[in-house]
C-alpha positions as CSV (number, residue, x, y, z in Angstrom):
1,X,-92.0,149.7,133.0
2,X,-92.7,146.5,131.7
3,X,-93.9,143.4,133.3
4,X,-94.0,139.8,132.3
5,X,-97.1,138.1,132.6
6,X,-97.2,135.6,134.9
7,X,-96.4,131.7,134.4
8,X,-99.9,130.0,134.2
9,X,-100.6,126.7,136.4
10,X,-100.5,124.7,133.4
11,X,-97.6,125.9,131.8
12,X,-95.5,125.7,135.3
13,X,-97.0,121.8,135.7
14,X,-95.5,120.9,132.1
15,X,-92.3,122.5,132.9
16,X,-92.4,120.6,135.7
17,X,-92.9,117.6,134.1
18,X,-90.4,118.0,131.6
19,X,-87.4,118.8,134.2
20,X,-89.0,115.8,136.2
21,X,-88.9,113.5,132.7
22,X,-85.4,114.5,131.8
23,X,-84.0,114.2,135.6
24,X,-85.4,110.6,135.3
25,X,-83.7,109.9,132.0
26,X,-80.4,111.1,132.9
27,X,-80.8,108.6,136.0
28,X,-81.9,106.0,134.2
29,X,-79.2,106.0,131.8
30,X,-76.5,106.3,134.8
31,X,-77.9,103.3,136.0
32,X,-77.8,100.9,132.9
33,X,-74.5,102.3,132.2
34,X,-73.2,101.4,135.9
35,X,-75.2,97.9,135.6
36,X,-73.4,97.4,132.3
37,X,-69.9,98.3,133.5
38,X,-70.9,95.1,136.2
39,X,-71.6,92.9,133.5
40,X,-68.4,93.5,131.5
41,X,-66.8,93.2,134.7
42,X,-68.0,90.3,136.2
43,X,-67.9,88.3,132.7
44,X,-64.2,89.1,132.5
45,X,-63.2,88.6,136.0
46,X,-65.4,85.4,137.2
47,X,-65.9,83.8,133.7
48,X,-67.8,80.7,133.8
49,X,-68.2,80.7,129.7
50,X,-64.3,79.3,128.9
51,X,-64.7,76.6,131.0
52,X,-67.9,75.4,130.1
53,X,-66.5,75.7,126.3
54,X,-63.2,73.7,127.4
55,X,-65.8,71.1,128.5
56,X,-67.9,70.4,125.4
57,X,-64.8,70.7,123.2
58,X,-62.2,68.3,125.3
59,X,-64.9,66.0,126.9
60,X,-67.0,65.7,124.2
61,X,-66.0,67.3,120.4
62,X,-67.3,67.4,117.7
63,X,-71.3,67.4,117.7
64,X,-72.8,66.0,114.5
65,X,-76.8,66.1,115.0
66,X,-77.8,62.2,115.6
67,X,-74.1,61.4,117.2
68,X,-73.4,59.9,120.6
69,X,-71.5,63.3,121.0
70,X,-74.2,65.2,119.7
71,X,-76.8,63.5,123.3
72,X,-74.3,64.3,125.5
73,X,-73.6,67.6,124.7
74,X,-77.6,68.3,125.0
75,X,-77.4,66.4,128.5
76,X,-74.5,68.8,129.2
77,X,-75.7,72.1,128.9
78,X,-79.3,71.0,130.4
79,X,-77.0,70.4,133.4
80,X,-75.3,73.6,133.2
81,X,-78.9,75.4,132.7
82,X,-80.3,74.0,135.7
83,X,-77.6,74.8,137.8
84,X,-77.9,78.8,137.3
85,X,-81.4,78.4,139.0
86,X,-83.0,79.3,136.0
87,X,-87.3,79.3,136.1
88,X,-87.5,76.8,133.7
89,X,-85.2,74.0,131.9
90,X,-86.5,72.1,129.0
91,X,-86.0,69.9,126.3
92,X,-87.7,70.4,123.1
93,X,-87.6,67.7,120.9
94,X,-87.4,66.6,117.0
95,X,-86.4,64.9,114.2
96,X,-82.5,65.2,112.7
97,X,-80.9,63.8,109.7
98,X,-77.7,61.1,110.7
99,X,-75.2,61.8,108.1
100,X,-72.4,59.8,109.2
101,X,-68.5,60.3,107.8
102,X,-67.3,56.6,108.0
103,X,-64.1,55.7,107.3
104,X,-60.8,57.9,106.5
105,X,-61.4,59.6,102.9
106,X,-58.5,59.3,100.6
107,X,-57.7,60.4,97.0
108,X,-54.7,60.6,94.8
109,X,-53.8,61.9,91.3
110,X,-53.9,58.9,88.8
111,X,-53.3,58.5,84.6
112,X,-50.4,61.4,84.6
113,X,-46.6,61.2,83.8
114,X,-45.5,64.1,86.7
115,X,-48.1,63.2,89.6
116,X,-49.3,60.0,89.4
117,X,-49.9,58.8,93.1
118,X,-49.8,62.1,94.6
119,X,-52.2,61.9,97.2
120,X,-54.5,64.6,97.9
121,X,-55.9,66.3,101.3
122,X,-59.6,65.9,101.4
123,X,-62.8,65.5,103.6
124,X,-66.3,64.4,102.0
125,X,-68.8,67.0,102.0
126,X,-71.9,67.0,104.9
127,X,-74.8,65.0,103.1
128,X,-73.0,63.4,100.3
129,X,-73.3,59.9,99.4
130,X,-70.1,58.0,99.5
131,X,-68.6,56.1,96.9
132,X,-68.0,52.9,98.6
133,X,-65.0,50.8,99.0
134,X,-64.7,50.9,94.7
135,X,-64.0,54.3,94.5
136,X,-64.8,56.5,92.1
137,X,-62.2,57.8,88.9
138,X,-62.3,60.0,86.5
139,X,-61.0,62.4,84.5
140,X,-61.2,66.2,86.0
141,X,-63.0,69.4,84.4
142,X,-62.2,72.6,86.0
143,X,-64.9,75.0,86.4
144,X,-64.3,78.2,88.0
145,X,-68.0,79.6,87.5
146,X,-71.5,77.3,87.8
147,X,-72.3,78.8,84.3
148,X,-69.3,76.9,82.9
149,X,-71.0,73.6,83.6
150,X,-73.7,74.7,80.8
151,X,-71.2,75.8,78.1
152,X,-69.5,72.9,78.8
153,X,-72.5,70.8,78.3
154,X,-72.8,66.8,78.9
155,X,-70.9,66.1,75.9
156,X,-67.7,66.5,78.5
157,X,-69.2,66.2,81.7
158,X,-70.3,62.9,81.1
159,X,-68.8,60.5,83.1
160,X,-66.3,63.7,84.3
161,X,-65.2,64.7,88.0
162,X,-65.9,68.4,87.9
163,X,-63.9,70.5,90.0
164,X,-65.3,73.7,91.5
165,X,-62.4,75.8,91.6
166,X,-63.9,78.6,93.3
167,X,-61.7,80.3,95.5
168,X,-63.4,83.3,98.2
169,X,-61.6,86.2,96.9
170,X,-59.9,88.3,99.3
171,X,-60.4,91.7,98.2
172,X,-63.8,91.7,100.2
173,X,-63.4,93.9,103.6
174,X,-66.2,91.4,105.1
175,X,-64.8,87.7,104.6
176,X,-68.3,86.7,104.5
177,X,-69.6,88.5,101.8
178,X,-66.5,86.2,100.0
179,X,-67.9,82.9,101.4
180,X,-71.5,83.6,100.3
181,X,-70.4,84.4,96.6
182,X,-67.8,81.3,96.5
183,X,-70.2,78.9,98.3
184,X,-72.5,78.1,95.5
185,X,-70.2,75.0,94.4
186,X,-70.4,73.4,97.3
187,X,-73.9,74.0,98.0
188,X,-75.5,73.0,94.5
189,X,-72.5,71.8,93.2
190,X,-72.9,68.3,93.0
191,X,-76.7,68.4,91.7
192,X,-75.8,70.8,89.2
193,X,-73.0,68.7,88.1
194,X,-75.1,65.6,87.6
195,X,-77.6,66.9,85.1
196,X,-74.9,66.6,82.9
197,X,-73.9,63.4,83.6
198,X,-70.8,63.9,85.8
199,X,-69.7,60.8,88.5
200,X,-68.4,63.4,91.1
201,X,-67.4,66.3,92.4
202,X,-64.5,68.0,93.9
203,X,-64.8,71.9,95.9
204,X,-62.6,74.0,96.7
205,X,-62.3,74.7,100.4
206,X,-64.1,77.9,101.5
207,X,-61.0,79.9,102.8
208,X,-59.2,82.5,101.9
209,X,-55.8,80.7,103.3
210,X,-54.2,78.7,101.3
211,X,-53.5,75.9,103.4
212,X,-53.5,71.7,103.8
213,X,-56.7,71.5,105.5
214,X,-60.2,70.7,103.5
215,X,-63.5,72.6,105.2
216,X,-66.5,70.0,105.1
217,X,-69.7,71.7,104.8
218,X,-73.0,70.7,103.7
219,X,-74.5,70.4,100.3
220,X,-78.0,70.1,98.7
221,X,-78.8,67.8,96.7
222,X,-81.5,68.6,94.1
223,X,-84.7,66.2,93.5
224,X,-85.3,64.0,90.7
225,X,-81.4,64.1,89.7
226,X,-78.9,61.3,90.5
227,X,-76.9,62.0,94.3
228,X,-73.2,61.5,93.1
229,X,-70.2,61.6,95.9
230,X,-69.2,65.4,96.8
231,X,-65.2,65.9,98.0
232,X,-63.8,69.0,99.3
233,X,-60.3,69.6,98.8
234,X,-57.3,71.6,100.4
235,X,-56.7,75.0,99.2
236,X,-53.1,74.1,98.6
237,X,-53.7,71.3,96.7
238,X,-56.7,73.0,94.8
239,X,-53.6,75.4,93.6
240,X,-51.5,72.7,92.6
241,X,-54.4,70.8,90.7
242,X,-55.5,73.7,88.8
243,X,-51.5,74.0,87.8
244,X,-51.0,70.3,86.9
245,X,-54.3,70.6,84.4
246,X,-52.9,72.9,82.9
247,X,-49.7,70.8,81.8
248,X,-51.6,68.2,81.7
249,X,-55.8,68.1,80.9
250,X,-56.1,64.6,80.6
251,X,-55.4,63.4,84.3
252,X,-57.6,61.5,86.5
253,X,-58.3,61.3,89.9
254,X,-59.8,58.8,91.8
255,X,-61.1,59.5,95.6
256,X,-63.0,57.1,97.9
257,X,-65.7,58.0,100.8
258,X,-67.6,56.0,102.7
259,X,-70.3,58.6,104.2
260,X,-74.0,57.8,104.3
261,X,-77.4,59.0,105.2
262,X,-79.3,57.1,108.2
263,X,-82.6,57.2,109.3
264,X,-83.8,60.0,111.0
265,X,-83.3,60.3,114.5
266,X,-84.6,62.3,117.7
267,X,-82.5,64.8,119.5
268,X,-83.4,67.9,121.2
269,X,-83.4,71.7,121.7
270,X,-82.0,72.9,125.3
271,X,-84.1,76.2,126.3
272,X,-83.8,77.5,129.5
273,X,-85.8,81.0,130.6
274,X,-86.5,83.5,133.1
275,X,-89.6,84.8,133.5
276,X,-90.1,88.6,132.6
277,X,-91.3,90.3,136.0
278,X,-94.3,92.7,134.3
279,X,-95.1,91.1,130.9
280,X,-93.6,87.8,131.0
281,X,-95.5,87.5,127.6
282,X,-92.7,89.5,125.5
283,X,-90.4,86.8,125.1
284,X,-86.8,87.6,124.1
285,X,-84.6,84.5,123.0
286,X,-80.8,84.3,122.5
287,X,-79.1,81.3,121.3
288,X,-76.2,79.4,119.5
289,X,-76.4,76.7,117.6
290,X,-75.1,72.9,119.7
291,X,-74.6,70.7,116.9
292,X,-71.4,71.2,114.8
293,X,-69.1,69.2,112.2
294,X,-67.7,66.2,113.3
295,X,-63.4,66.9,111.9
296,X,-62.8,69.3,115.0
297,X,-64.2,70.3,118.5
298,X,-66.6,72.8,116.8
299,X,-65.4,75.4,119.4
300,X,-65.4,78.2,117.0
301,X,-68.9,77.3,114.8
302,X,-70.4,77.4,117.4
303,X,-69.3,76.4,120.7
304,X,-68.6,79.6,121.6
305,X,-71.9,81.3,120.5
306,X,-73.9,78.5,122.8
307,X,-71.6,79.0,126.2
308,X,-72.1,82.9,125.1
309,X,-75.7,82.6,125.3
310,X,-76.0,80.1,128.4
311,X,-73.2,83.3,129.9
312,X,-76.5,86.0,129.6
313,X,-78.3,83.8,131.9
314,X,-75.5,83.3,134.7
315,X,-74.9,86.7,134.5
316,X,-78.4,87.8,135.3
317,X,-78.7,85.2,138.4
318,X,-75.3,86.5,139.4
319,X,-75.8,90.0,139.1
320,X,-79.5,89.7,140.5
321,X,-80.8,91.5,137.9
322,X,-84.6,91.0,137.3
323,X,-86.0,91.0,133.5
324,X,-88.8,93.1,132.8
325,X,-89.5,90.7,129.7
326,X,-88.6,86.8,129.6
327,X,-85.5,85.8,128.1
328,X,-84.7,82.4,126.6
329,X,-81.6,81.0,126.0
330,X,-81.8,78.6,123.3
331,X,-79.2,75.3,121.8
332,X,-80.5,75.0,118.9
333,X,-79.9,71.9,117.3
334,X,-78.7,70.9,113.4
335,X,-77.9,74.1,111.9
336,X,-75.0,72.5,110.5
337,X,-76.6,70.1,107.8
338,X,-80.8,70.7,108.1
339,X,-81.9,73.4,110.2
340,X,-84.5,71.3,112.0
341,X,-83.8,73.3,115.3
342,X,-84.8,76.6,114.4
343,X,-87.3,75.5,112.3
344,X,-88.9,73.2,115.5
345,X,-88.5,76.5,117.8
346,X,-90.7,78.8,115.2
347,X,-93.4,75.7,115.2
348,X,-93.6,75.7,118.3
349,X,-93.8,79.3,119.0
350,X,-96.1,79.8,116.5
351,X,-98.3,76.6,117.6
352,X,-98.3,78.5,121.5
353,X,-99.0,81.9,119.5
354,X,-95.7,83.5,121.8
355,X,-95.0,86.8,121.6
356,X,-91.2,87.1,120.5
357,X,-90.2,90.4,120.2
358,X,-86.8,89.6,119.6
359,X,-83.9,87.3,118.8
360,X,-80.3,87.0,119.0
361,X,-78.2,84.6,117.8
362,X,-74.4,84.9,118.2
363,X,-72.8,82.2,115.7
364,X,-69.7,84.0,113.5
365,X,-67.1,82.8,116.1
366,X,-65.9,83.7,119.6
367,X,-63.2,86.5,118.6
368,X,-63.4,90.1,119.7
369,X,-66.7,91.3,119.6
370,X,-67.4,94.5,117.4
371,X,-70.9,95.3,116.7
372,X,-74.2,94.4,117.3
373,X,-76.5,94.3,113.9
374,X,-79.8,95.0,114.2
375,X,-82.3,93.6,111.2
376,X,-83.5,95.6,109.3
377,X,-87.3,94.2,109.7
378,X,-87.1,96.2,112.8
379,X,-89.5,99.5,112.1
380,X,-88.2,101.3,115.2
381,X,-84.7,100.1,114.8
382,X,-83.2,103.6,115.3
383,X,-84.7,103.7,119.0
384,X,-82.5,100.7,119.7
385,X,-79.7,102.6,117.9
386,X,-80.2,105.2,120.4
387,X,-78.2,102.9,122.9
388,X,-75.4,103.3,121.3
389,X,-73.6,105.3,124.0
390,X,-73.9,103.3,126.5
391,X,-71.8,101.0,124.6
392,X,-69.0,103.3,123.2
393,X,-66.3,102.4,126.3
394,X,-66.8,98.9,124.9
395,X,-65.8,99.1,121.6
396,X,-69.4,98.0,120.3
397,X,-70.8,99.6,117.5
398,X,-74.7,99.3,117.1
399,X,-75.6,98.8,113.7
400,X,-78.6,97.9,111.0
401,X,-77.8,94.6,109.7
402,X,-77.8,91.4,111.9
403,X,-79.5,87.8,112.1
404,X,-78.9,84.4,112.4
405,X,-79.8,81.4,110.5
406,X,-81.6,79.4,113.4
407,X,-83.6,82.6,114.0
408,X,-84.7,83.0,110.5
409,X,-86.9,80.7,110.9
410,X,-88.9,83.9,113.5
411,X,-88.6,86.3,111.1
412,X,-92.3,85.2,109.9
413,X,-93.3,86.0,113.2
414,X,-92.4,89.7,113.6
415,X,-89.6,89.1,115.3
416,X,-86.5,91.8,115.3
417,X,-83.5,89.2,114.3
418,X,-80.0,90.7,116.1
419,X,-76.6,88.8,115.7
420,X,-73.3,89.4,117.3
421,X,-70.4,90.4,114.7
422,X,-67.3,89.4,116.2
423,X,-63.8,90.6,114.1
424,X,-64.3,87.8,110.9
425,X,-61.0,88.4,109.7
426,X,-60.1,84.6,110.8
427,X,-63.1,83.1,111.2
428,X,-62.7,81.0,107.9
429,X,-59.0,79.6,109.5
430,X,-61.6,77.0,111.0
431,X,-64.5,77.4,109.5
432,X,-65.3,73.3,109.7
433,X,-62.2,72.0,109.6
434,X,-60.0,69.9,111.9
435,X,-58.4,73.3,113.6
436,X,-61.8,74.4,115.2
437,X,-60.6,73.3,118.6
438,X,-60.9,75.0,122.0
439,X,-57.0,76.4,122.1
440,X,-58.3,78.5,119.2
441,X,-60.5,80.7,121.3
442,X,-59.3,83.3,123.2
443,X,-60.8,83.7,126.7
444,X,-61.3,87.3,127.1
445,X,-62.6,87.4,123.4
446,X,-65.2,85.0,123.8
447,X,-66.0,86.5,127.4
448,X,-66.6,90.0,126.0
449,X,-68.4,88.7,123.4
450,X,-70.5,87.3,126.3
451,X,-70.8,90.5,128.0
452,X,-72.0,92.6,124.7
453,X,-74.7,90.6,124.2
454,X,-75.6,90.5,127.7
455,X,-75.6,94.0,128.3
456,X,-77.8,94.6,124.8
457,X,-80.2,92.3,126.3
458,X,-80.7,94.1,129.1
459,X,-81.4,97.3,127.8
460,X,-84.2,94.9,125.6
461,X,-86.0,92.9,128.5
462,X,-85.9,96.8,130.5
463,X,-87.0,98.4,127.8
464,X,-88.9,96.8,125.3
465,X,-88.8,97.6,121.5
């Protein structure tokens, strides 16, 4: 007969400890999935996020950094901050540039037999000098790649409009990927341009529509070479001025702007935190960016991603749920045109020497929510991944891939940049134009956008990385 040697006291203890570990776990992940399922709950059924954005959009609108509009929407959302009961409300400030549109922009089609007059749709591009109450006119060169401008040469540019005719082409799955690739003319456009001795440019509206409504945006322009005015045109009346060239290459166009550049002047980052219960050191931020362009209510870009971010913190008051790590919810200020918001927040946190461990910014519009990306300067990114099934009955995917531009600006730091991916697919309808206005967002898109990030932080501040 055969016996089996007894279990040792050590071996029994480790199986203990194992069945005791795994026990835990499987509690552990029935409680973050039933405090989850509160948060999508109570984000969709008491929603404080919509109405906040209704706010900002109808009361005050469009937010260009240095504008009237710009203060109040930083007095608002301190308001809303320390309402919630938050730990701490702040103001950080800096330094912004005050580009300033001016008057109505207008141009029409002169010096042709079939359009003469025909005006155009256009808005002057973020940053650009204006032309003044002259004008400028010219005849137009197409261009439908920068490397044209160099065949081309100064022999005719000089004295030329150039028009970027650089449409985002739609075969991309990712309408970003589009905007990056077509976005070069309106970035560098006008710099590029001038070394050859053009007067002016005219873009092509980043959008895939084909539609009557010019997207401002801002350009760069390069040092050491002349600032000319910068115009960006309709997509439907890009179409029809690539035609009429064609029939007939010798007409002009003449447009007039009457943007300019002020001094400096101070505005402000609204952060607002809880304090992390057992290391209040590990500092988690999650922000959206409070400035936006100055044609519509900047509800889309990026409204929505700030009342988003300020929704993580009602929702941890509300629910009572206590952080392990702190959490910040940061307005950054002047993405649009400079960046000086994120660029303040890293100063500063490196200056303090903080500990971020990581950053979210939500800032690609406040559709349906559809994945989480994780960057990929995260070395133990795949135990994040790990999370994933807590948020399958959400529709979230967790994936590699993710950032923001305000946060960038950590990325020095160590920190592990995250951004919410809502569905694109119509993001560039409004993309900074006159139709980002608050009956464009959907409530219960912009609310479980709210919730998804909420919930991911959560699993973070409880956590860690």
């Amino acid at each position: 007969m055969h016996f089996e040697k007894p279990i040792s006291m050590n071996r029994l203890i480790f199986f203990l400890l194992l069945f005791w570990s795994c026990a835990n776990c499987t509690y552990a992940q029935r409680s973050d999935s039933a405090t989850i399922r509160q948060i999508y709950e109570t984000a969709l059924t008491q929603p404080k996020g919509y109405e906040w954005l209704e706010y900002l959009c109808k009361k005050i609108g469009g937010r260009l950094a240095g504008s009237p509009e710009a203060a109040a929407a930083v007095a608002f959302t301190r308001q809303i901050m320390d309402t919630l009961g938050l730990d701490r409300v702040y103001l950080q400030e800096l330094k912004v540039p005050h580009w300033i549109r001016g008057r109505q922009e207008k141009a029409f089609v002169t010096h042709s037999k079939r359009y003469s007059a025909l005006p155009l749709r256009i808005c002057a591009l973020g940053n650009a000098v204006g032309t003044g109450e002259k004008g400028i006119e010219g005849q137009v060169i197409e261009v439908k790649k920068m490397e044209e401008l160099e065949t081309l040469g100064r022999e005719k540019l000089a004295g030329k409009l150039v028009f970027f005719n650089m449409p985002m082409e739609n075969h991309y799955p990712n309408p970003f990927t589009a905007y990056g690739l077509a976005s070069a003319g309106r970035r560098a456009g006008a710099s590029e341009a001038a070394k050859y001795g053009a007067i002016g440019v005219i873009v092509r509206s980043l959008t895939t529509n084909i539609d009557e409504f010019p997207h401002t945006g801002s350009l760069r322009y390069a040092l050491n070479i002349p600032k000319i005015p910068a115009i960006a045109l309709a997509t439907i009346d890009a179409e029809a001025l690539s035609n009429a060239l064609k029939i007939e290459p010798e007409m002009q166009i003449y447009f007039e702007t009457h943007c300019q550049t002020l001094p400096d002047t101070t505005s402000y980052n609204v952060i607002g935190e809880i304090k992390g219960s057992e290391k209040p050191e590990e500092i988690i931020s999650v922000g959206g960016h409070l400035d936006s362009w100055d044609l519509g209510e900047g509800a889309h870009d990026d409204g929505a991603g700030c009342v988003q971010s300020i929704e993580v913190a009602r929702l941890f008051k509300q629910l009572n749920i206590k952080p392990k790590r702190t959490i910040r919810i940061v307005m950054f200020m002047n993405e649009e045109n400079g960046l000086r918001g994120g660029q303040k927040y890293a100063e500063e946190a490196e200056r303090l020497k903080e500990k971020h461990i990581l950053a979210l910014e939500t800032d690609a519009g406040g559709f349906s929510p559809r994945s989480i990306g994780i960057g990929d300067e995260a070395q133990n990114v795949d135990k994040l991944l790990k999370w994933q099934p807590l948020f399958v009955p959400y529709a979230i995917q967790l994936q590699k891939n993710g950032g923001g531009a305000d946060i960038s600006t950590l990325r020095p730091l160590g920190t592990i940049l995250v951004g919410l991916q809502p569905d694109s697919n119509r993001y560039f309808d409004f993309h900074h134009t006159s139709k980002d206005n608050f009956e464009a967002v959907n409530m219960r898109e912009l609310q479980l956008g709210a919730a998804s990030i909420t919930a991911f932080i959560y699993l973070v501040a409880q956590y860690g990385i």
